[in-house]
N, C-alpha and C positions, 0 to 999 in steps of 0.2 A: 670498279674492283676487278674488271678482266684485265689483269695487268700479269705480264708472265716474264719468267727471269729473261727472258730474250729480248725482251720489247724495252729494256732498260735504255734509257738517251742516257745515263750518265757515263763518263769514261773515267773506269779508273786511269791513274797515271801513270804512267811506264816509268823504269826505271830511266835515269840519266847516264849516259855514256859518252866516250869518248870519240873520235874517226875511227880508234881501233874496237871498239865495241866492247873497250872495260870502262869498268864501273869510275865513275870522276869522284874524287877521292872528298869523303863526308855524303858520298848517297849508298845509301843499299839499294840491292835489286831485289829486296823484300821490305821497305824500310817498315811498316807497322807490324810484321811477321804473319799475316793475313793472307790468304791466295786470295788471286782476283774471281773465286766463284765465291768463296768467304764473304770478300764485300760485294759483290751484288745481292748477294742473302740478306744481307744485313741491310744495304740500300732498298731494297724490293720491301721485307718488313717493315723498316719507314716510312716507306711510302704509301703502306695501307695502314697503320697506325692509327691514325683520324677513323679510319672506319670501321678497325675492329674498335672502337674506343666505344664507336656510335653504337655497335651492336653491343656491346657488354654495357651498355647501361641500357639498353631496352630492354634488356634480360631482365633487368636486374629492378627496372619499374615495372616490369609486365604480372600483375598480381595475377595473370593467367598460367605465368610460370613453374615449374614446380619449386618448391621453395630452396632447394639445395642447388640448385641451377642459379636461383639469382645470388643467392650467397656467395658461391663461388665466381659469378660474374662480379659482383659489388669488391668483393676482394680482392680479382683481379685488376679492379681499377684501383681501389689503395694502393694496392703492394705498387705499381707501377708508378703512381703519385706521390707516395711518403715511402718508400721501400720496403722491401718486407722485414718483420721486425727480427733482430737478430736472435739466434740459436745460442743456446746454450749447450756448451759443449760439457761431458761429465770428465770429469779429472779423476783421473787415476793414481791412487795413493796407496802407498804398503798399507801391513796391519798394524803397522805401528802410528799412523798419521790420526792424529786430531785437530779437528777443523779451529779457526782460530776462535771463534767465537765461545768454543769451548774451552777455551785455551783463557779468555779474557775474564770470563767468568768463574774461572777457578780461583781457591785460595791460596796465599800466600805459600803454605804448605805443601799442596800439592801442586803448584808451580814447580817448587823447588827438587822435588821429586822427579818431575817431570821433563825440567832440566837434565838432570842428572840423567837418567832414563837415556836422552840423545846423544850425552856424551860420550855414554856406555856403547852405545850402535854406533858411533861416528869410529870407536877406536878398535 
């Protein structure tokens, strides 16, 4: 794990060019919009991957641990393994909005009221 951003053997790939030094037409000279410090970040995290993996589940078996230590380490091996579970965003509604399920469960009656009500705001 003495591994440092300099010490990287991978080579990102240069753009493709012409004898006059434009760009050959279908390459970017950015094509994945990443700078090449970007992916070596990204190549360098990779590449120790396996062994933060290793150490966040020795956290996370180590009953010497504190226990919020291994929680958070056990989780961080979920969230990276099944994804983290999606967010619920809150939806923003006038004061006129009711939710549907209130809406389903209403009667006949006040449906039709209710209707009505929207048409009234709509015009």
């Amino acid at each position: 794990m003495d591994k440092k951003l300099s010490d990287l053997s991978e080579v990102v790939a240069g753009p493709v060019k012409d004898a006059k030094g434009r760009f050959v037409k279908g390459h970017s000279g950015n094509p994945g919009g990443a700078s090449k410090e970007k992916v070596e970040i990204i190549n360098l995290c990779k590449s120790m991957s396996e062994d933060v993996i290793n150490v966040l589940y020795t956290i996370t078996m180590d009953t010497n641990c504190h226990p919020t230590s291994r929680i958070l380490a056990g989780n961080s091996i979920l969230d990276r393994g099944f994804g983290k579970p999606l967010q619920r965003k809150e939806e923003k509604h006038d004061e006129n909005y009711i939710p549907p399920q209130m809406i389903i469960n209403m009667s006949h009656d006040d449906y039709q009221e209710y209707l009505k009500e929207q048409e009234n705001a709509i015009q």
